[in-house]
C-alpha positions as CSV (number, residue, x, y, z in Angstrom):
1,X,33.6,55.9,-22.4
2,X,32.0,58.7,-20.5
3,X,31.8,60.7,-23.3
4,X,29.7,58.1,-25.0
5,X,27.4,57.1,-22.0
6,X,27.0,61.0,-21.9
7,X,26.0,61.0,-25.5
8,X,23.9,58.4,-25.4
9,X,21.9,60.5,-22.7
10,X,21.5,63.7,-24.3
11,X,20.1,61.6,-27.6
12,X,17.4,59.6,-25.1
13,X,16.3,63.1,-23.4
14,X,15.9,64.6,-27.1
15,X,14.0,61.7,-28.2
16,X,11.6,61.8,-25.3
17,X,11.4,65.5,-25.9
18,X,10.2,64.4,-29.6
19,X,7.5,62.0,-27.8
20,X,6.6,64.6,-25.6
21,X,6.0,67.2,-28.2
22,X,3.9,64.1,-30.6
23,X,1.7,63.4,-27.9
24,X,0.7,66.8,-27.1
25,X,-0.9,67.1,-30.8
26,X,-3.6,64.7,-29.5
27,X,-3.4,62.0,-32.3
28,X,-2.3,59.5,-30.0
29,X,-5.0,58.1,-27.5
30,X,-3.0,59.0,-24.2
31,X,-1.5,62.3,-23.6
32,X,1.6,61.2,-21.9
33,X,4.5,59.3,-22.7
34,X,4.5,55.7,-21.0
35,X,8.2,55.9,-20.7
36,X,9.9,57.8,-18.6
37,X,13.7,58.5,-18.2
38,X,15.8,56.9,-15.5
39,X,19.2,57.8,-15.2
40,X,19.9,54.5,-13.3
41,X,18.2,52.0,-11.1
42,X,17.4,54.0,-8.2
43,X,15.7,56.1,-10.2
44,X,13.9,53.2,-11.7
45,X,12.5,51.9,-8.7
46,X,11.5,54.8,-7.2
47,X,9.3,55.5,-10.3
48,X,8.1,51.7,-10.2
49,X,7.7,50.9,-6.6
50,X,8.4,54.7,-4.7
51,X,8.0,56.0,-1.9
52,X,9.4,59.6,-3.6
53,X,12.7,60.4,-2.4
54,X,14.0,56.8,-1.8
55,X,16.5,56.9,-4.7
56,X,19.0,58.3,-3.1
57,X,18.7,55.8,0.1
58,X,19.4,53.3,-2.9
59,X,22.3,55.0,-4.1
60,X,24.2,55.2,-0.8
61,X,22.9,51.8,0.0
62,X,24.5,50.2,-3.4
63,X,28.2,52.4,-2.4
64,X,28.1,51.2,0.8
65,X,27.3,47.7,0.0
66,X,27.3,47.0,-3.7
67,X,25.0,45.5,-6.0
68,X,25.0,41.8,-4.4
């Protein structure tokens, strides 16, 4: 399973690399990709909401406590 979700990964990083690469050629009307890559929903929310840094106070939070 780990070997999968690891998979998985490396093939979403190479595929943003691919977007990264298009968009730089300027045929697209924005330079950057929209989408960026969380690795889980820590990450997510401090790229949606922030402050910086606050993904790890999420992460010990949801060991500590749990998702509910």
């Amino acid at each position: 399973m780990e070997n999968y979700f690891k998979e998985i990964e490396e093939k979403v990083k190479e595929a943003h690399e691919i977007a990264l690469k298009a968009r730089k050629k300027g045929y697209d009307p924005k330079k950057e990709v929209e989408i960026s890559f969380a690795k889980d929903l820590a990450d997510r929310v401090e790229e949606l909401v922030g402050p910086k840094g606050i993904a790890n106070k999420i992460r010990k939070y949801l060991k500590e406590k749990g998702r509910e």
